[in-house]
C-alpha positions as CSV (number, residue, x, y, z in Angstrom):
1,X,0.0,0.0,0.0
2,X,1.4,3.5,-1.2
3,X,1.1,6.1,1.3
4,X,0.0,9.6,1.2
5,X,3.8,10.9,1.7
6,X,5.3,8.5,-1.1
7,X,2.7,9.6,-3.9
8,X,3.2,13.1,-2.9
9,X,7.0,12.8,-3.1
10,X,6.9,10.4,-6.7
11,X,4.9,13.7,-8.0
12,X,7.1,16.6,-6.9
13,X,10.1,14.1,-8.3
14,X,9.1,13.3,-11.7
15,X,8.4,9.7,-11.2
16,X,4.8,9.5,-12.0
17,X,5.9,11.5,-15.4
18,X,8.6,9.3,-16.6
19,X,6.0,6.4,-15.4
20,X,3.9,7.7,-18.4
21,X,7.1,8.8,-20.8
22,X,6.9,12.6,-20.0
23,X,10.2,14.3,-18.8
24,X,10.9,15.2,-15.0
25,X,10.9,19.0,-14.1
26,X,14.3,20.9,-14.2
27,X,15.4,21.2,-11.0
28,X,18.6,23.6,-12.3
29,X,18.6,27.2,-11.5
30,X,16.9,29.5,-14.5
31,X,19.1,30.8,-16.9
32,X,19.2,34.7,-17.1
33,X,17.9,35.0,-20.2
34,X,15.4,32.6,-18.9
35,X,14.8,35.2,-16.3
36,X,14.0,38.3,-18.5
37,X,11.6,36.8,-21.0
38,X,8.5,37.6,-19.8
39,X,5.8,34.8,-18.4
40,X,2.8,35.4,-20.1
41,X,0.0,36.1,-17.7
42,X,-2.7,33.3,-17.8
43,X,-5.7,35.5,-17.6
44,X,-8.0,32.9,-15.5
45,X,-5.0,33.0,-13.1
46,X,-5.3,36.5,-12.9
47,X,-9.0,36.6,-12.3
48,X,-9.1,33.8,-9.8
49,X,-6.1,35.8,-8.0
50,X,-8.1,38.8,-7.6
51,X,-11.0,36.8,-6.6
52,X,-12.6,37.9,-3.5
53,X,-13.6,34.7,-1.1
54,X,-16.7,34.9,0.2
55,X,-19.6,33.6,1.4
56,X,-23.4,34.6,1.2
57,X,-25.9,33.4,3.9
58,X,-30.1,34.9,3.4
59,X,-32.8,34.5,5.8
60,X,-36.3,35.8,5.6
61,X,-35.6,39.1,6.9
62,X,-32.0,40.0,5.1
63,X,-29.0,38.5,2.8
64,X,-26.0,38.7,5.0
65,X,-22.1,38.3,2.4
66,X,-18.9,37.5,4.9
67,X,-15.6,37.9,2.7
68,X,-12.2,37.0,3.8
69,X,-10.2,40.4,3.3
70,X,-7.1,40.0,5.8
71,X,-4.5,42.5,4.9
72,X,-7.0,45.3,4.4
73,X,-7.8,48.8,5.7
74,X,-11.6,49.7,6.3
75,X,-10.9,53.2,4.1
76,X,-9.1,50.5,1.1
77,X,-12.9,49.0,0.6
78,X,-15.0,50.0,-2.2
79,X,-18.6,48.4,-2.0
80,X,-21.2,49.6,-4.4
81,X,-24.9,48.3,-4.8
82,X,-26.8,49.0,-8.3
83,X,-29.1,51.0,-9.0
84,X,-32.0,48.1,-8.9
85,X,-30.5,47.0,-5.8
86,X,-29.5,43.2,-6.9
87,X,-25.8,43.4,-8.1
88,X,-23.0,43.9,-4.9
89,X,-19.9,44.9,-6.0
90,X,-17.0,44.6,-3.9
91,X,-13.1,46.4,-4.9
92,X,-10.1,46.6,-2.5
93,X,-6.4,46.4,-2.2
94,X,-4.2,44.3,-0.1
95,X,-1.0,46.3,1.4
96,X,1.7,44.3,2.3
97,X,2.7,46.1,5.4
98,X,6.0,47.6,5.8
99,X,8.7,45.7,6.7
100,X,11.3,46.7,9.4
101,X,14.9,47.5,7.8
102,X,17.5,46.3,10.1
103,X,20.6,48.7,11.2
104,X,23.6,47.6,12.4
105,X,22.9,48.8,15.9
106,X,20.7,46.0,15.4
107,X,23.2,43.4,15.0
108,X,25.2,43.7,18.0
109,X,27.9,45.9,17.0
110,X,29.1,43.9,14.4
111,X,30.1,45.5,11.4
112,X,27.4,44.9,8.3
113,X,27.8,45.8,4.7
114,X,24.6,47.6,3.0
115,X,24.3,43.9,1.4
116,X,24.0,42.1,4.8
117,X,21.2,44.7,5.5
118,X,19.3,43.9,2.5
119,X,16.9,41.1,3.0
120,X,15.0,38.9,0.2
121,X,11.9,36.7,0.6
122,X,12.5,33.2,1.1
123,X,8.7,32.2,0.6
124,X,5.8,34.2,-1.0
125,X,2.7,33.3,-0.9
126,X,0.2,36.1,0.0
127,X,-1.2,37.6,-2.7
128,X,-0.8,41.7,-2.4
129,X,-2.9,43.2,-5.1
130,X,-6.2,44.8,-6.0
131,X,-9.6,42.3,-5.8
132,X,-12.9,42.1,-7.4
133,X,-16.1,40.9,-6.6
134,X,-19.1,41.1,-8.5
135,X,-22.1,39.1,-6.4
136,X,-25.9,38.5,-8.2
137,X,-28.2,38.8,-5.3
138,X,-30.7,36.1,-4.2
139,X,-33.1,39.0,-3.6
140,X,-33.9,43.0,-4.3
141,X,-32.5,44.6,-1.0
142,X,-33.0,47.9,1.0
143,X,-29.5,50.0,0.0
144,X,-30.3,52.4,2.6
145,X,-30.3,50.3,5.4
146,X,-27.4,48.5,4.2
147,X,-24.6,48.2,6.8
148,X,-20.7,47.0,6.4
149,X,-18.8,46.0,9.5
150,X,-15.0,45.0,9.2
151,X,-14.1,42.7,11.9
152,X,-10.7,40.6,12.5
153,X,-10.3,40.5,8.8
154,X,-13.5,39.3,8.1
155,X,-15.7,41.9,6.2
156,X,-19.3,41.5,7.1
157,X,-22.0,43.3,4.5
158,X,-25.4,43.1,5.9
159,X,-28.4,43.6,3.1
160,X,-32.0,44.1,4.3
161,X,-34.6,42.0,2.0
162,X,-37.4,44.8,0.6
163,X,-40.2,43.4,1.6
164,X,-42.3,44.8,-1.8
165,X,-45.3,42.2,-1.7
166,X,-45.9,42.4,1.8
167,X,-48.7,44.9,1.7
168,X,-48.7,48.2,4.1
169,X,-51.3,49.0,6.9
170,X,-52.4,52.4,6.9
171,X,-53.3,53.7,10.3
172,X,-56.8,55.3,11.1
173,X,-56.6,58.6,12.6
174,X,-59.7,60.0,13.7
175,X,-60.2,63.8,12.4
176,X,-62.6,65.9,14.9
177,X,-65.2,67.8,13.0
178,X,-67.2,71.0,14.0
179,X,-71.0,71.9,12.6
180,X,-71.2,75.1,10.9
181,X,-74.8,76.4,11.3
């Protein structure tokens, strides 16, 4: 029986592709002229990248959308509801935050070239660009009783249902009259 650790190491190594007569991955550094020719974008990758996660829950009373948006400043959002009330569009950036540049106070006195002070990623995987969401709602909502709440990185739109076939009751007011003779 294979386990989970040897398949996943047969795939990163190539064995499963030479299994089926396709060539191992290079595992040799890039060449610099590798380097400056320029990847083309794969535009699906793009969109799914700038992809806002979410998640849309509706009740009787309202439609309530929860997106993941770590990273991001209350002022960075841009939510916009149509003018019929049943497309939510959400817009934002992510800001990497600024990193702290060391000193060489900060390395205990020992003398550090500009080089040593420069640092480099050694993993990226954040994504720290603009995102899009264009939502359909499930129902025509109130825009002006609308609210958005950011919370721990979790924004939280909440979208009163109209309520346009529930019919309104008019109150009775009773209007003193006096006789003219």
């Amino acid at each position: 029986m294979t386990s989970f650790f040897d398949k996943l190491s047969d795939k990163l190594n190539g064995t499963r592709r030479a299994a089926f007569g396709l060539r191992p991955p290079e595992r040799s550094a890039p060449s610099a002229a590798a380097k400056s020719a320029a990847k083309p974008v794969d535009e699906e990758e793009l969109l799914d990248r700038q992809r806002l996660a979410i998640d849309i829950y509706q009740n009787i009373a309202e439609v309530t959308i929860y997106a993941l948006a770590a990273g991001v400043e209350p002022e960075d959002f841009d939510i916009t509801l149509d003018d019929e009330s049943d497309v939510l569009t959400i817009r934002g950036v992510r800001k990497r935050p600024a990193v702290k540049i060391a000193k060489a106070e900060d390395l205990g006195g020992r003398q550090a070239s500009a080089a040593d002070l420069e640092g480099k990623f050694i993993q990226q995987e954040c994504v720290w660009e603009p995102f899009f969401r264009k939502v359909i709602l499930p129902a025509e909502v109130d825009p002006v009783k609308a609210q958005a709440v950011f919370k721990k990185g979790v924004l939280i739109i909440s979208l009163p249902i109209l309520q346009v076939g529930v019919g309104r009751k008019l109150p009775v007011v009773e209007v003193l009259t006096t006789k003219q003779p």
